[in-house]
N, C-alpha and C positions, 0 to 999 in steps of 0.2 A: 756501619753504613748499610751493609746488606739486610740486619734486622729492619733498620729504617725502611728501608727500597722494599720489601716485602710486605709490612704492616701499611705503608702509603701504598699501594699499588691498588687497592678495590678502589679505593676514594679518586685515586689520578683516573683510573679507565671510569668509573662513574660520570665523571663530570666531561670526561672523552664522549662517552654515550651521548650523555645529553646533551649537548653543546655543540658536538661536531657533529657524529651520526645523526640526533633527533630523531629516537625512533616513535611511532606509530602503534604503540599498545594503547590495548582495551578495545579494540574496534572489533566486533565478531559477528555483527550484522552487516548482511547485505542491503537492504531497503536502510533511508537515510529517516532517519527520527526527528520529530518533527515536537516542536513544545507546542502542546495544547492549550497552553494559556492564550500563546498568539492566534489559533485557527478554530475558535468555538464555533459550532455548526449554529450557522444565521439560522434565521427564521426565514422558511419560505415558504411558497404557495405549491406544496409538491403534490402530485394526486397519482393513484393507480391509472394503468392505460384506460380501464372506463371510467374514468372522471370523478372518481371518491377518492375524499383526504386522504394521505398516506403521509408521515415524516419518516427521515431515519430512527426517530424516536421510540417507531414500533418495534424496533428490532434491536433495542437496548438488550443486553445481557447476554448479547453473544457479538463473538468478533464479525466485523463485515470488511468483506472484500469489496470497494467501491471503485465501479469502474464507468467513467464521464464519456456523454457522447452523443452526436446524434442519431436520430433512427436510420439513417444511411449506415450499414454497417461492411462497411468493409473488408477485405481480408484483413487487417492488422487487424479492425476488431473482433471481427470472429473469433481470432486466432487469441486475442485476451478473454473473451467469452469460453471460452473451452479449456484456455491452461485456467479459471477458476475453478470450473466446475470440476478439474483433473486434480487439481491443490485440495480441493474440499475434500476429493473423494481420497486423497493420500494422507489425511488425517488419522484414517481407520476408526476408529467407537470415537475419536474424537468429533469427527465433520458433522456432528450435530450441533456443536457450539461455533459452528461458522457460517456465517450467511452471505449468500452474495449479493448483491445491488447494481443497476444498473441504472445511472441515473440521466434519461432523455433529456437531453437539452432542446429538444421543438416538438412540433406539436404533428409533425407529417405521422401518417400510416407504417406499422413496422410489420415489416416481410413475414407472411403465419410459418413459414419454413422453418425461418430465425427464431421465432418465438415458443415451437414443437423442441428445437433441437434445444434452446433454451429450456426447457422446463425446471422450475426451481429456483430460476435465476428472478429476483424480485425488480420488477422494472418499475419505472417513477420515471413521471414525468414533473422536470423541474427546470425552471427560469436558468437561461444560460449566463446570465447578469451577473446573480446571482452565485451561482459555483465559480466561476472567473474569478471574483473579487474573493472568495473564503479558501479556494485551493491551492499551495503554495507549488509553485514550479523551481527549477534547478535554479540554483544559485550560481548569477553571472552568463547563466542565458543570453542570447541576443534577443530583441524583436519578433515575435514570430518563428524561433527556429524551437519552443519546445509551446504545446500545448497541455492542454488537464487530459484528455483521451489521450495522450500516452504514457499515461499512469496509470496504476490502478493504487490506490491509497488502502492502508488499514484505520479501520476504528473500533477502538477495544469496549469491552462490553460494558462500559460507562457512559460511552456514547461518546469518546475524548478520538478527535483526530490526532493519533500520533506513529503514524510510519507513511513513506511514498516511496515505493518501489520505482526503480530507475526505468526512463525510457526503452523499451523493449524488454523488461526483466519479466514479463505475464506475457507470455508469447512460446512460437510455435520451437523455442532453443531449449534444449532438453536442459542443458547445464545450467544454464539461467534459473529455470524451472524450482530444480535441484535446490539453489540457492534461497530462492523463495521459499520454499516448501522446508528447509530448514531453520529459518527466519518464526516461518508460522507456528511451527511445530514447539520449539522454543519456547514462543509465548503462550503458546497452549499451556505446554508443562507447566510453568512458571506460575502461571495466571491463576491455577485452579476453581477459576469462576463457571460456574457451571448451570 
């Protein structure tokens, strides 16, 4: 009996695990992955801030940091505007394979402050219709409690949307930060596209 109780013992706690504990392997990302078959980037009417075509299209073959919004920028958005350009630049020889995006949902005047401290950051101006309907938010959200500006989205250098960073994960929280910038770093390595 005790030979028995010893050679059954992996298979009883096994099916202990799974059954009653359910644990939570293989998750090692922080941002939530997103199937790009469901969120192909629409066709839109996007242009640079002086009024010539632009798509995300120009910026195939390197990762983008995409971050939604309008030219009203606020502290939260600053504060996502700076932890990219912080994520880019803690890439080290890799932050050439990253771009960031900003992409204007109206057509008002944006702050020249905003746009100096920006430098680098690739702004677009694009139909807020439009992003609304292609950019997926948290699953089981209410009404209006989460928006596309408080996310900043990956798209990998195929041009294939597939990561969204959680509501305040691109912001002024170091550990967050941390988390991102591990995330990205990851797919660097991984990706080898260069």
């Amino acid at each position: 009996m005790a030979v028995l109780a010893v050679c059954a013992a992996p298979l009883i706690a096994s099916y202990f695990m799974y059954y009653v504990v359910k644990p939570k392997g293989g998750v090692t990302n922080y941002g939530t992955l997103i199937d790009p078959r469901l969120y192909p980037i629409p066709p839109m009417a996007s242009t640079t801030l002086d009024g010539k075509p632009a798509t995300l299209d120009n910026y195939k073959g390197k990762w983008i940091m995409l971050k939604v919004g309008p030219s009203e920028c606020l502290q939260e958005c600053q504060d996502q505007l700076f932890a990219m350009r912080q994520l880019r630049k803690m890439q080290g020889k890799e932050m050439e394979r990253v771009e960031r995006v900003w992409m204007i949902t109206d057509n008002e005047p944006l702050d020249t402050v905003l746009m100096r401290v920006n430098d680098g950051t690739r702004m677009l101006r694009a139909p807020a219709a439009v992003i609304d309907k292609w950019l997926p938010l948290e699953q089981g959200a209410g009404a209006g409690a989460d928006k596309v500006s408080d996310h900043v989205y990956l798209i990998d250098p195929l041009g294939n949307l597939m990561m969204r960073f959680p509501k305040g994960a691109v912001s002024s929280d170091t550990e967050k930060v941390r988390k991102v910038h591990k995330d990205l770093a990851k797919l660097l390595k991984a990706s080898g596209i260069g």
